[in-house]
N, C-alpha and C positions, 0 to 999 in steps of 0.2 A: 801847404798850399794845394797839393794835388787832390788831398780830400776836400776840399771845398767846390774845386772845379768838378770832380767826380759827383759831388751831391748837388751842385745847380744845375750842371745840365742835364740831369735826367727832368729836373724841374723845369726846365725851361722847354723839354720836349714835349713835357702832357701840357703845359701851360698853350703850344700854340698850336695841339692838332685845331686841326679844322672842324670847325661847326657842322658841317654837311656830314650828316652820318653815312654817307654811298660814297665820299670817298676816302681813300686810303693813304692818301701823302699831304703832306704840307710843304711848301717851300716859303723860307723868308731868306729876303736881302739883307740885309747889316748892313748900315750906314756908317760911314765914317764920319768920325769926331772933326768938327772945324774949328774946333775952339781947346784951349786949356781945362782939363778939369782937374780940381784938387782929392784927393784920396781921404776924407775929410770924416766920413760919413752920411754927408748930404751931398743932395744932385740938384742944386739951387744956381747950377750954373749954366752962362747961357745956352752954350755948346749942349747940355743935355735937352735945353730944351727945343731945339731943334732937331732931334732923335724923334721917330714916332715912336710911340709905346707899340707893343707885339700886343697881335690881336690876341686876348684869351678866352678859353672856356673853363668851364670846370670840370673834373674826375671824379667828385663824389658831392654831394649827394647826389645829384641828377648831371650824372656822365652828358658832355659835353653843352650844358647850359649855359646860359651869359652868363657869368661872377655875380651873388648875390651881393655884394659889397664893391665899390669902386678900388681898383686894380691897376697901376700902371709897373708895365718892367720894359724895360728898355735897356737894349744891349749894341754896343759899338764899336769901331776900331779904331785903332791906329797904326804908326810902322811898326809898335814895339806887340803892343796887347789887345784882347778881347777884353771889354769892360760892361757889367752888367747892374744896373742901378734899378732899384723897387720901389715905389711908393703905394703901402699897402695902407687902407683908409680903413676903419670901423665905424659904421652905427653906435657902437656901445662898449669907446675909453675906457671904461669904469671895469671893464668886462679879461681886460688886457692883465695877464701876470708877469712875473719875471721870478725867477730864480736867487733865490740870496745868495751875494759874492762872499760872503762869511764862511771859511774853512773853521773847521775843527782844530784847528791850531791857534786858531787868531784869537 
């Protein structure tokens, strides 16, 4: 669990510098969850949609550009956790891999 936390939030820090390249800090508020969400792997629930999504830029190709692709991450709390949800969108499905779950053993 900790490598996970360790590997999004560095993500989540270049995801919301700020656009204005003169300056040098960014601050976001976290909203708190009002609603139940399930750990499900979707954020179809209502509670998140009342989350705003964190404003992003991009890091490469062109260091702090709007996102060539539509982007939503949103991150919120509650008494217990910090909870972080993505909706990452492409132009071109077709374009998307994944890794075969198939071991050498199997």
């Amino acid at each position: 669990m900790l490598n996970i936390i360790w590997t999004i939030l560095p993500t989540i820090w270049l995801a919301v510098m700020p656009a204005d390249t003169t300056s040098t800090r960014s601050e976001i508020t976290l909203q708190r969850l009002r609603g139940k969400i399930v750990l499900d792997g979707l954020s179809n629930e209502t509670a998140w949609q009342e989350i705003e999504p964190l404003p992003l830029t991009m890091f490469t190709p062109s260091f702090r550009s709007e996102p060539t692709e539509r982007t939503e991450i949103r991150v919120a709390y509650d008494d217990k956790y910090i909870y972080v949800a993505g909706r990452l969108y492409t132009s071109e499905p077709s374009g998307i891999q994944a890794n075969s779950l198939t071991r050498d053993s199997d």
